[in-house]
TORKOL-4160 file (C-alpha; in steps of 0.2 Angstrom, whole numbers, padded with zeros to 4 digits, m for minus):
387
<pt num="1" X="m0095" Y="m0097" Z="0145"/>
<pt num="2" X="m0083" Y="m0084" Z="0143"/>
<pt num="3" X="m0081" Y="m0070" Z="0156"/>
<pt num="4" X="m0086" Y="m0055" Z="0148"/>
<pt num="5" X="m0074" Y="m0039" Z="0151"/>
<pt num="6" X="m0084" Y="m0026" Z="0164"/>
<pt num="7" X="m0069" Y="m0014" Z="0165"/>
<pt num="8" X="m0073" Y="m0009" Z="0147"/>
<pt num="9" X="m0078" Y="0009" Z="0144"/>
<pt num="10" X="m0091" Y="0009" Z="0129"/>
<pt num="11" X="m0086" Y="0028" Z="0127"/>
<pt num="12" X="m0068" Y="0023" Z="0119"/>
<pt num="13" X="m0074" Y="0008" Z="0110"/>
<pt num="14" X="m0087" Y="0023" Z="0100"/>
<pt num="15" X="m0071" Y="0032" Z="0099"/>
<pt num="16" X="m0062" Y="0017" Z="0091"/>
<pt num="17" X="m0075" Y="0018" Z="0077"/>
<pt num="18" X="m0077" Y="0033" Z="0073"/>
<pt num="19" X="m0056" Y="0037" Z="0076"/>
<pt num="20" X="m0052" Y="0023" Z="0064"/>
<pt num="21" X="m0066" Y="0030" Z="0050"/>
<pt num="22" X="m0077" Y="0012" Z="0050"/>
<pt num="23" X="m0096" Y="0015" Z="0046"/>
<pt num="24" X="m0106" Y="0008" Z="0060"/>
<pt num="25" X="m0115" Y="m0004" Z="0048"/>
<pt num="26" X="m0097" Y="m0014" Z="0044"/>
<pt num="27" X="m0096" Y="m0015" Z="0063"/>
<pt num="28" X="m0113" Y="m0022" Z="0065"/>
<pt num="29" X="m0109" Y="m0037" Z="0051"/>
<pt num="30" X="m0097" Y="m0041" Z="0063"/>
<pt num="31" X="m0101" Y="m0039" Z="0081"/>
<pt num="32" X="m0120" Y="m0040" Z="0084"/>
<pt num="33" X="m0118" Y="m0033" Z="0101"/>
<pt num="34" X="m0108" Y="m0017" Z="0095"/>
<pt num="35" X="m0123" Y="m0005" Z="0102"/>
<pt num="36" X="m0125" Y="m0013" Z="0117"/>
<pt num="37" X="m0107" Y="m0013" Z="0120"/>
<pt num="38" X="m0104" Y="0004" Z="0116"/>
<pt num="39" X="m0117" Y="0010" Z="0129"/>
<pt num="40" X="m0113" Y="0000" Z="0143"/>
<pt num="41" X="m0127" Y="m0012" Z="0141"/>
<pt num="42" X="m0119" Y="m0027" Z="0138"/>
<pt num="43" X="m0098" Y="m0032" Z="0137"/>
<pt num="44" X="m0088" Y="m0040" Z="0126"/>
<pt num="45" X="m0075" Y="m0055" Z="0130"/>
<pt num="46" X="m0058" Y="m0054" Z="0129"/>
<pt num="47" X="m0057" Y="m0065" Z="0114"/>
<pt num="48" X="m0072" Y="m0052" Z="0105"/>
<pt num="49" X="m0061" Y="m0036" Z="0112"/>
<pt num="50" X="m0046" Y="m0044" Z="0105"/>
<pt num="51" X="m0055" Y="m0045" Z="0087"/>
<pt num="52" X="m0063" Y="m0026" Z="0090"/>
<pt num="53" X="m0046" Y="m0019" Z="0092"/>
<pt num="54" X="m0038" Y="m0032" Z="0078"/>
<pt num="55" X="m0052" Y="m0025" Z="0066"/>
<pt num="56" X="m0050" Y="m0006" Z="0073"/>
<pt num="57" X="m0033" Y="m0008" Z="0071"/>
<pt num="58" X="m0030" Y="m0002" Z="0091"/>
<pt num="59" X="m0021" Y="m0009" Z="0105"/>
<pt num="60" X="m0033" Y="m0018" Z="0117"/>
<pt num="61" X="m0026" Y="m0006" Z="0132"/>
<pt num="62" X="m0033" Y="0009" Z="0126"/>
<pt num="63" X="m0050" Y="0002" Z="0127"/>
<pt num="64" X="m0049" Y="0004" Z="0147"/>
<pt num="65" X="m0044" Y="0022" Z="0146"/>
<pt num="66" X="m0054" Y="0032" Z="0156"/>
<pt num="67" X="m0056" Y="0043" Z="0141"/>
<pt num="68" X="m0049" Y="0045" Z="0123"/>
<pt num="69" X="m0031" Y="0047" Z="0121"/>
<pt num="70" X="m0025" Y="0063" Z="0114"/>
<pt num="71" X="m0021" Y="0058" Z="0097"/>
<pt num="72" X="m0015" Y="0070" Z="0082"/>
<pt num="73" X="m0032" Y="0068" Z="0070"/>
<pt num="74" X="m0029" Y="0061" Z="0053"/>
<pt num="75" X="m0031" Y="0080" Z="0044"/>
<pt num="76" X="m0021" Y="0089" Z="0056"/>
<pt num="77" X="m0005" Y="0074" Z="0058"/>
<pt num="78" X="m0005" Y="0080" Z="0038"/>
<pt num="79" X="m0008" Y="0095" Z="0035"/>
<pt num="80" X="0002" Y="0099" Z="0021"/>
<pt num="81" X="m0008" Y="0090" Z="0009"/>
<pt num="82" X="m0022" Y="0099" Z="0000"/>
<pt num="83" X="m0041" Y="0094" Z="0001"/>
<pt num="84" X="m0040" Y="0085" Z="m0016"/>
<pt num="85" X="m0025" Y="0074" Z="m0008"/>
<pt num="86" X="m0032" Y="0071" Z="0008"/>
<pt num="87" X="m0046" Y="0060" Z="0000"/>
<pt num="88" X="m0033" Y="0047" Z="0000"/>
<pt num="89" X="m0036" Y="0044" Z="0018"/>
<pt num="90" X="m0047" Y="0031" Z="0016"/>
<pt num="91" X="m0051" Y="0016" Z="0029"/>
<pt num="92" X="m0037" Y="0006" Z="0023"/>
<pt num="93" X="m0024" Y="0017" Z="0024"/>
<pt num="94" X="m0031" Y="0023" Z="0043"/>
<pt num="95" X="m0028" Y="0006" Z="0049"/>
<pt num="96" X="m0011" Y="0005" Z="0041"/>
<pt num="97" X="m0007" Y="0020" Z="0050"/>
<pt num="98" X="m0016" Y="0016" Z="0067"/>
<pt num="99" X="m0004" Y="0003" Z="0065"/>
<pt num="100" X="0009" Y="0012" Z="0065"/>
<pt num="101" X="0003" Y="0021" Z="0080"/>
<pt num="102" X="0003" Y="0005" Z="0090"/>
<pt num="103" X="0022" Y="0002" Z="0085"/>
<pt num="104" X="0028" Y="0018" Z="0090"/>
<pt num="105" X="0018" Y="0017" Z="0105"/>
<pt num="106" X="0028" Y="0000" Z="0107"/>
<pt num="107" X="0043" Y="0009" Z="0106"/>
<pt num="108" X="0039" Y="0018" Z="0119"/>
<pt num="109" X="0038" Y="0005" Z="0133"/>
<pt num="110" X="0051" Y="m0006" Z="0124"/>
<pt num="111" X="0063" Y="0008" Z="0128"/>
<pt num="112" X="0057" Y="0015" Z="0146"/>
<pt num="113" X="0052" Y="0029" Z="0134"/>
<pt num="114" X="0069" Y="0038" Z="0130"/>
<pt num="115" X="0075" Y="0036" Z="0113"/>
<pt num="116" X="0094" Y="0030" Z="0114"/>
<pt num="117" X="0101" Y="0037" Z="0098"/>
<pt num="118" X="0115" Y="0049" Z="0105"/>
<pt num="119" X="0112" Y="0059" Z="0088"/>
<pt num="120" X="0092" Y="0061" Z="0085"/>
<pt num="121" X="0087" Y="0067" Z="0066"/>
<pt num="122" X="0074" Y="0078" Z="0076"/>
<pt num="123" X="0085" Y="0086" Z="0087"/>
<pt num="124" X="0099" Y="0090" Z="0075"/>
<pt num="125" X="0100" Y="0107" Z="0071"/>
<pt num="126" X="0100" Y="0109" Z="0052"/>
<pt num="127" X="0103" Y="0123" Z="0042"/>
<pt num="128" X="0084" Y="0123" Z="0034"/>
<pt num="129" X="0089" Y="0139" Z="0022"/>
<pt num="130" X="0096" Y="0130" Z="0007"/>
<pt num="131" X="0089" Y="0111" Z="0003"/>
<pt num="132" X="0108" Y="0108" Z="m0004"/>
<pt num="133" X="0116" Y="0111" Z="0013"/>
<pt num="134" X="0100" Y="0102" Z="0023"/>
<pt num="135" X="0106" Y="0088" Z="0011"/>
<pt num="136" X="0125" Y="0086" Z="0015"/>
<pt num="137" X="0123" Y="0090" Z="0034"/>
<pt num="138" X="0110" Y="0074" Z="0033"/>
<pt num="139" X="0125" Y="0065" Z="0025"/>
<pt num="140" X="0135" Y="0070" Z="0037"/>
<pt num="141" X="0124" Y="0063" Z="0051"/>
<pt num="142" X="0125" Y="0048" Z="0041"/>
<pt num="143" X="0141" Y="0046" Z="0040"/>
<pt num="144" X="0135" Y="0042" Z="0023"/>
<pt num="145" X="0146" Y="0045" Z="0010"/>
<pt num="146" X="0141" Y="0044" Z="m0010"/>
<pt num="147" X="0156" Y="0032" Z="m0014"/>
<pt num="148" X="0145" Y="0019" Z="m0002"/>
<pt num="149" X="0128" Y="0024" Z="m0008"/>
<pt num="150" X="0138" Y="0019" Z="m0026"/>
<pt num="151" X="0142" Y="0001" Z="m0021"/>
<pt num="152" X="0127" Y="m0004" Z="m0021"/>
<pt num="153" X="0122" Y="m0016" Z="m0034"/>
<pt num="154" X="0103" Y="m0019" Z="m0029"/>
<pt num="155" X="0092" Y="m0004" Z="m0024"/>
<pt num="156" X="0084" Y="m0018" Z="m0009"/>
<pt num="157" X="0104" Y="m0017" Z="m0001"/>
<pt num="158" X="0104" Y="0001" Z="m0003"/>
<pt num="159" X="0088" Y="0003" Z="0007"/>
<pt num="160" X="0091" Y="m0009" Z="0019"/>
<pt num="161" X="0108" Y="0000" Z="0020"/>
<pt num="162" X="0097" Y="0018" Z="0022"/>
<pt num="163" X="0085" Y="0007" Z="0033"/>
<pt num="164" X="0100" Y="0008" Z="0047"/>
<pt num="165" X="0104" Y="0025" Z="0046"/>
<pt num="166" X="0089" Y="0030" Z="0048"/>
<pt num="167" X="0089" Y="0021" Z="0065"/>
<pt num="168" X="0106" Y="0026" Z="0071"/>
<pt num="169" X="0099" Y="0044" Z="0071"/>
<pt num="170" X="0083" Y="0038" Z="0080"/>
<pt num="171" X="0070" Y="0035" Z="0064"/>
<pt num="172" X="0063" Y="0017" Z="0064"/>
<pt num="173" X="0058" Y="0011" Z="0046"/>
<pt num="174" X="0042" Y="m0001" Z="0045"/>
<pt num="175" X="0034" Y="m0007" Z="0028"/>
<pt num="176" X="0017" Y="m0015" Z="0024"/>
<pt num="177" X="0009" Y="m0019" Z="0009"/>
<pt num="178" X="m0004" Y="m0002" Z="0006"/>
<pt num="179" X="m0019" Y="m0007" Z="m0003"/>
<pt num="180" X="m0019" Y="0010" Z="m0010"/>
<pt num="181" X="m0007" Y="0014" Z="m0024"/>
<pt num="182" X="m0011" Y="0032" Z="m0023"/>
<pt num="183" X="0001" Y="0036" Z="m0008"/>
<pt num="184" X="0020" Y="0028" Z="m0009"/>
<pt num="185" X="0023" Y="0032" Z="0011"/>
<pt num="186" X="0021" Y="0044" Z="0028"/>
<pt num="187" X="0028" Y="0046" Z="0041"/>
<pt num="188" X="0021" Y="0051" Z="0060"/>
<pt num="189" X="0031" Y="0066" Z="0067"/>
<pt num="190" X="0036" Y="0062" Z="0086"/>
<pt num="191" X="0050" Y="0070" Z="0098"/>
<pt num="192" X="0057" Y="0054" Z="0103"/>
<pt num="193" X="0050" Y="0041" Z="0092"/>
<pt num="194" X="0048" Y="0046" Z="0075"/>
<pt num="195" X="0045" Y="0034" Z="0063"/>
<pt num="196" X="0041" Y="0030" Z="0043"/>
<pt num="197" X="0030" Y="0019" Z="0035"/>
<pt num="198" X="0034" Y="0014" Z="0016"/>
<pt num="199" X="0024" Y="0005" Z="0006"/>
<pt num="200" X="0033" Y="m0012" Z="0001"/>
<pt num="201" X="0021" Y="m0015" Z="m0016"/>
<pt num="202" X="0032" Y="m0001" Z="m0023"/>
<pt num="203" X="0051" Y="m0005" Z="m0032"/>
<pt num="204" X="0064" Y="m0003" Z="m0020"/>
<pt num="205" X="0071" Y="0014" Z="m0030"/>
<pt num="206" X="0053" Y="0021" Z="m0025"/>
<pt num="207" X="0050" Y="0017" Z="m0008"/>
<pt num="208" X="0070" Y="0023" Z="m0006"/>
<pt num="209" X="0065" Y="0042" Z="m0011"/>
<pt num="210" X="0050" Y="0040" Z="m0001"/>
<pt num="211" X="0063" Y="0039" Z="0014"/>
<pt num="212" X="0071" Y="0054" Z="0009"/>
<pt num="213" X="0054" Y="0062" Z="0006"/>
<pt num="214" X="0048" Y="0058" Z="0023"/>
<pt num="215" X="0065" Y="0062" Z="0030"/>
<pt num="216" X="0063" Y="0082" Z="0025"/>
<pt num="217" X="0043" Y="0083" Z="0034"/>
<pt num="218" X="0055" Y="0076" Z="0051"/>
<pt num="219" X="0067" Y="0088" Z="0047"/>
<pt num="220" X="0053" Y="0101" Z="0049"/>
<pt num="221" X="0044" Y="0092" Z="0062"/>
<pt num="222" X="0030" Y="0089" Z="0055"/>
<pt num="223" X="0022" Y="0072" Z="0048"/>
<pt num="224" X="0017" Y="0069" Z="0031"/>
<pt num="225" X="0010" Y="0059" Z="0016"/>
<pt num="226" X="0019" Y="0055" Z="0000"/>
<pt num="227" X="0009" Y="0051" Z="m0016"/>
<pt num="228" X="0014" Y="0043" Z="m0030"/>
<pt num="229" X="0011" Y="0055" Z="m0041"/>
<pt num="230" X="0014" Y="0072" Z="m0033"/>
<pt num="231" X="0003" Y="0080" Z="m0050"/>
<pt num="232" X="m0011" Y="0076" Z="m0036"/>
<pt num="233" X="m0003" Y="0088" Z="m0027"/>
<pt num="234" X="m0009" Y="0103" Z="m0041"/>
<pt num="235" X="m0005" Y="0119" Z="m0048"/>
<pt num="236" X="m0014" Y="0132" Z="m0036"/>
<pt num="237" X="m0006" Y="0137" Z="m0021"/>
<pt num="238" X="m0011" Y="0133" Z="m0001"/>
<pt num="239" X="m0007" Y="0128" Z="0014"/>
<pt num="240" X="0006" Y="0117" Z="0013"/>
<pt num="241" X="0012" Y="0117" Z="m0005"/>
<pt num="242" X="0028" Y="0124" Z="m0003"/>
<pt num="243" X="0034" Y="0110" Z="0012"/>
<pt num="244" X="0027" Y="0096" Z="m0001"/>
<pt num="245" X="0036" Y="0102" Z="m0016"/>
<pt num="246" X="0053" Y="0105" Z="m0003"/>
<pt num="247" X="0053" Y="0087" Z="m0001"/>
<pt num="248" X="0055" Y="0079" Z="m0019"/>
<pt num="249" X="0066" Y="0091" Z="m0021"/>
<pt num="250" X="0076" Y="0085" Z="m0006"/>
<pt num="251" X="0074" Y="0070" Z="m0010"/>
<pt num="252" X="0081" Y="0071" Z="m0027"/>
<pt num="253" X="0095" Y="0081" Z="m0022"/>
<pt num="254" X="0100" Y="0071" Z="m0007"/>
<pt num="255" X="0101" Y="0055" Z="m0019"/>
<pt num="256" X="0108" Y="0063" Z="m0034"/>
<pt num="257" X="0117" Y="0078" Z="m0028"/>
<pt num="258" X="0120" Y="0091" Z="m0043"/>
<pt num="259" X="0139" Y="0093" Z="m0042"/>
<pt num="260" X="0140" Y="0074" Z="m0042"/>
<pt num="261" X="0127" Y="0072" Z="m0055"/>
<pt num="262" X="0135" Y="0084" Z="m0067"/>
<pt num="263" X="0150" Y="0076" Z="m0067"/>
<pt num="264" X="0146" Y="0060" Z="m0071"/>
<pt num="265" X="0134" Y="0067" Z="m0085"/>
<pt num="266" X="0150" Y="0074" Z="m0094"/>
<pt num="267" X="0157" Y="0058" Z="m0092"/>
<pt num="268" X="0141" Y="0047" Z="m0100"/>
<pt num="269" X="0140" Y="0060" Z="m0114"/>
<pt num="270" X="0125" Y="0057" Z="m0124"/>
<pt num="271" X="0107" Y="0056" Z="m0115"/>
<pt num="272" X="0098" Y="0042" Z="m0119"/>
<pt num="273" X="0087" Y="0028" Z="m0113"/>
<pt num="274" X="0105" Y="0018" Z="m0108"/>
<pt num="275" X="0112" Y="0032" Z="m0100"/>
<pt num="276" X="0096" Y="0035" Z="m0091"/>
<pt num="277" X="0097" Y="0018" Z="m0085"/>
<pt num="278" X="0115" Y="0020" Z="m0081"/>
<pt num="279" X="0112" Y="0036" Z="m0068"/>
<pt num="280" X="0098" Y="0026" Z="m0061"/>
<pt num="281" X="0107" Y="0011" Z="m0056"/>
<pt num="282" X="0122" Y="0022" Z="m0050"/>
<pt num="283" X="0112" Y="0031" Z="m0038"/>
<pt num="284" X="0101" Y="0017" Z="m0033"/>
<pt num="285" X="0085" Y="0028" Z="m0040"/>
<pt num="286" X="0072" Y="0027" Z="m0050"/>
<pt num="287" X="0070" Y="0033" Z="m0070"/>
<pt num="288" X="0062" Y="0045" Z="m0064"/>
<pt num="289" X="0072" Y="0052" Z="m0054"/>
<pt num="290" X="0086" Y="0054" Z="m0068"/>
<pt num="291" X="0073" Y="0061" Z="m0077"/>
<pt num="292" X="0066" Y="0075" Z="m0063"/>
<pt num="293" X="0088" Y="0079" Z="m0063"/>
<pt num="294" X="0089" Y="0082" Z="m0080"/>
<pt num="295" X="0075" Y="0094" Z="m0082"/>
<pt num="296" X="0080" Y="0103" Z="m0066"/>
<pt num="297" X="0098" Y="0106" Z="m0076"/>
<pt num="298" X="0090" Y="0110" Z="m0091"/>
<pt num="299" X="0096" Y="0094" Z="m0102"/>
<pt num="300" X="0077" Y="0090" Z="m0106"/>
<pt num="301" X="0062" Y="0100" Z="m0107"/>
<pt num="302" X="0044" Y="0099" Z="m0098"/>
<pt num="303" X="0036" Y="0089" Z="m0112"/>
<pt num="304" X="0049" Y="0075" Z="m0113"/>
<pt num="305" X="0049" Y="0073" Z="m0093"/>
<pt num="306" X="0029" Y="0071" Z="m0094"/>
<pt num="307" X="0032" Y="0059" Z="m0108"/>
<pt num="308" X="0044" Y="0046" Z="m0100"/>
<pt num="309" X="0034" Y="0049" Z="m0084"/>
<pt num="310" X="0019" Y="0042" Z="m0091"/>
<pt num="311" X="0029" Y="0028" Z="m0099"/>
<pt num="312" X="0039" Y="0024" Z="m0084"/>
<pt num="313" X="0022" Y="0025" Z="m0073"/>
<pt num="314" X="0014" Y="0012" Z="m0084"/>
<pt num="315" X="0028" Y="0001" Z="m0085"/>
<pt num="316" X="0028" Y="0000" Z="m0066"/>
<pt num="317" X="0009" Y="m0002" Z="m0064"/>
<pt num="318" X="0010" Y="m0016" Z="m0078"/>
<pt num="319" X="0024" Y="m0024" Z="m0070"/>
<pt num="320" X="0016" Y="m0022" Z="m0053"/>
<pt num="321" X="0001" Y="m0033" Z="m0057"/>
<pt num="322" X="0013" Y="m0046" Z="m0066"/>
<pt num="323" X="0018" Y="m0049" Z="m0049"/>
<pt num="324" X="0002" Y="m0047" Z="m0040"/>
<pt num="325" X="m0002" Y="m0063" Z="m0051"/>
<pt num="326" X="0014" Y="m0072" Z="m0045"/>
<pt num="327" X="0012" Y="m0068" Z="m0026"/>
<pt num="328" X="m0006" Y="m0076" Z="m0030"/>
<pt num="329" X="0000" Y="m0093" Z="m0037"/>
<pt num="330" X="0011" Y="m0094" Z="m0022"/>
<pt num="331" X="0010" Y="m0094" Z="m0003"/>
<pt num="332" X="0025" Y="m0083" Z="0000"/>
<pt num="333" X="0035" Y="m0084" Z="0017"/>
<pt num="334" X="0025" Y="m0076" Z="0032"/>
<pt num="335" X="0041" Y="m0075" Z="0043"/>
<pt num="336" X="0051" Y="m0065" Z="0029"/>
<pt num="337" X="0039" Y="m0057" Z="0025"/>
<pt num="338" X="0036" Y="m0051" Z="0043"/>
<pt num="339" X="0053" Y="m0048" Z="0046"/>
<pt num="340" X="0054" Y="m0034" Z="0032"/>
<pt num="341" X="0039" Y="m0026" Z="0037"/>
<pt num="342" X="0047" Y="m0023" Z="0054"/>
<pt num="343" X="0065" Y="m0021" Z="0049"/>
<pt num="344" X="0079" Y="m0030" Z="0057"/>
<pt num="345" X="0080" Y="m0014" Z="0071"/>
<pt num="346" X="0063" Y="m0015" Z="0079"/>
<pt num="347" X="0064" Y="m0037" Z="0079"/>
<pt num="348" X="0082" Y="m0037" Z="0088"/>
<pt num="349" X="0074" Y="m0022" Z="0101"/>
<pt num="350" X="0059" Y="m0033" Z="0106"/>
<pt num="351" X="0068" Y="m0049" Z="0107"/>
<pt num="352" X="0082" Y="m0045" Z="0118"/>
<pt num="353" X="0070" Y="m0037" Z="0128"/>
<pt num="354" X="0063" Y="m0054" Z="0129"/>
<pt num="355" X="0081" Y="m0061" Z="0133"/>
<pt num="356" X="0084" Y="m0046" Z="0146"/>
<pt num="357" X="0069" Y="m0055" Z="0153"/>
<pt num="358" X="0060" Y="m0037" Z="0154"/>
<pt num="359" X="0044" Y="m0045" Z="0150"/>
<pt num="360" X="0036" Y="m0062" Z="0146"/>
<pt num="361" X="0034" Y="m0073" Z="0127"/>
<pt num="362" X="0015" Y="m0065" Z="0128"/>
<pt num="363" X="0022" Y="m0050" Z="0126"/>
<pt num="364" X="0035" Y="m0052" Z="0112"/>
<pt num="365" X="0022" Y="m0062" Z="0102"/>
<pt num="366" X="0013" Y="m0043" Z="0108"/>
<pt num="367" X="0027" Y="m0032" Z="0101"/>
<pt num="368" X="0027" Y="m0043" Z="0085"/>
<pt num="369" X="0009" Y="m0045" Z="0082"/>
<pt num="370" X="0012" Y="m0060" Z="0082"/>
<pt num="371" X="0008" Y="m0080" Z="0088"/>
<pt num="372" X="0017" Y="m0085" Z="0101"/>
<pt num="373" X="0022" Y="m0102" Z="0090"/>
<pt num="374" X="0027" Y="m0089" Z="0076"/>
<pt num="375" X="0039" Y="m0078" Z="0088"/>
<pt num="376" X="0047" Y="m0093" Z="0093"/>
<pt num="377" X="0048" Y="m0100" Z="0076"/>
<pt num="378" X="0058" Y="m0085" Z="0071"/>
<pt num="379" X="0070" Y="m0089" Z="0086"/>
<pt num="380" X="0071" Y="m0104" Z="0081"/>
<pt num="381" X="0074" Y="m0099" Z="0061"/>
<pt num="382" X="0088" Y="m0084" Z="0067"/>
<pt num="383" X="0096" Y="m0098" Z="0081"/>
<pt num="384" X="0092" Y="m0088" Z="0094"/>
<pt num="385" X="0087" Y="m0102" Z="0104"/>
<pt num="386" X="0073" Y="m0109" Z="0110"/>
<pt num="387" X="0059" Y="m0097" Z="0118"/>
């Protein structure tokens, strides 16, 4: 029989439910002893702890805490959203985002706790008074010019390419696949380890001006959520309008700077479809984009913008199932797939901590939530050599 875990505290395992928003009843489907656990009655093994915190989406440490950490609740970590977008907090996205807690908490203890990029995004002193100048100072820390951002032929390159400048200024980038098409990304504010979450069901184009989007809510210090459609965000007024607004604006004018843009519109001439497509390719953006630049100038008015927007949202929710469909006829490749999720920064970080010999192949496999047979499988794959 299996030793059961006595160390346990049954106060942060209640915690763990209610933190990660599971009604008690899903909890009791799966773990008949949740009650008795929970009040120190009984304990659980490690192999049933290690499923708990799977299914809670926590690290297995934290359930020998003495008591609950401090976490930043859910409402508070983003608070600029209104009550009507906060609904979007549901169960799936709370363990995408628990998740993302347990890699910045990785992070942590990968790096003896200090962040070494010698220019942190958090700590750069921006000029937060005009989005323009916030933008070029962010180029600048970039050392991201538009000629480069130009060159790239396929939106994927250009976010990978984003993907690394984001970490050189101390921003790690992860992905996963949200089963909520309501919210395009968030990101988790931190004075050492801030990070971003995009999710990867979206075109590239997309999840790039969710960087740039999330970007702005770091710039401020301060996490955040963006949706898909920010018309969720409303009309009326509150707490926190103004910040969410800020960052599509950001966004758009980091990627598509006005000077730049209406210089290359005098060049293209006539707006159209082509032309529209054109920009969008140029700038490694979305159509919508484009079309959120043109109205801002004043080259469309309100009524077309809405129209393409509704077109270019069903077009991407139409193509989005058409792949859904593919993916289902086929098994995909778990390692790549795992690979871009985590982005090639945070892979190399735990592996040549492995090398470094700073800890053990359980822990790796730890880091990567991962088998041990898979880590050493992607060794193997990248020929790192045998683990």
């Amino acid at each position: 029989m299996a030793e059961k875990i006595t160390a346990v505290n049954g106060e942060i395992l209640k915690w763990a439910r209610i933190e990660s928003k599971t009604p008690l009843e899903y909890v009791e489907k799966k773990f008949k002893n949740i009650h008795k656990w929970e009040n120190g009655d009984d304990y659980p093994t490690y192999a049933q702890l290690k499923m708990l915190g799977d299914y809670y989406r926590k690290p297995i440490a934290v359930f020998f805490f003495p008591e609950p950490p401090m976490l930043r609740n859910l409402p508070s970590s983003f608070r600029t959203l209104p009550d009507i977008a906060s609904s979007v907090i549901n169960r799936e996205l709370v363990k995408i985002i628990d998740w993302a807690r347990v890699m910045q908490i990785n992070l942590y203890e990968m790096n003896d706790e200090i962040n070494p990029s010698i220019n942190q995004l958090v700590h750069f002193n921006f000029d937060l008074s005009n989005l323009n100048t916030t933008a070029k100072q962010l180029r600048e820390l970039f050392k991201a010019n538009l000629s480069i951002q130009k060159k790239f032929s396929k939106p994927f390159d250009a976010f990978e390419f984003w993907r690394d400048c984001f970490h050189i200024t101390g921003v790690y980038i992860f992905k996963e696949a949200f089963k909520n098409n309501d919210v395009s990304g968030f990101c988790i504010y931190d004075d050492v380890f801030p990070i971003i979450c995009i999710n990867n069901t979206l075109s590239p184009s997309r999840q790039i001006f969710t960087l740039f989007h999330e970007a702005y809510h770091l710039i401020h210090k301060i996490g955040g959520i963006d949706l898909l459609d920010d018309r969720k965000l409303g009309t009326k007024y509150y707490d926190g309008y103004e910040i969410e607004v800020a960052c599509n604006q950001f966004a758009g004018e980091f990627l598509v700077p006005t000077e730049d843009f209406v210089i290359e519109l005098r060049e293209i001439g006539e707006v159209n479809n082509n032309a529209v497509e054109q920009l969008a390719k140029m700038y490694s953006v979305s159509r919508e984009v484009i079309m959120r630049k043109l109205l801002n100038i004043g080259r469309i008015n309100r009524s077309t913008y809405e129209d393409k927007r509704n077109e270019y949202n069903q077009d991407w929710f139409r193509n989005n199932e058409d792949d859904k469909n593919k993916k289902s006829k086929s098994t995909g490749n778990y390692f790549a797939t795992q690979l871009t999720y985590k982005g090639r920064q945070y892979t190399e970080l735990a592996f040549n901590g492995y090398y470094a010999q700073k800890y053990n192949i359980t822990q790796l496999a730890h880091y990567m939530g991962m088998k041990i047979q898979s880590v050493q499988t992607i060794a193997t794959q990248k020929g790192w050599g045998v683990l």
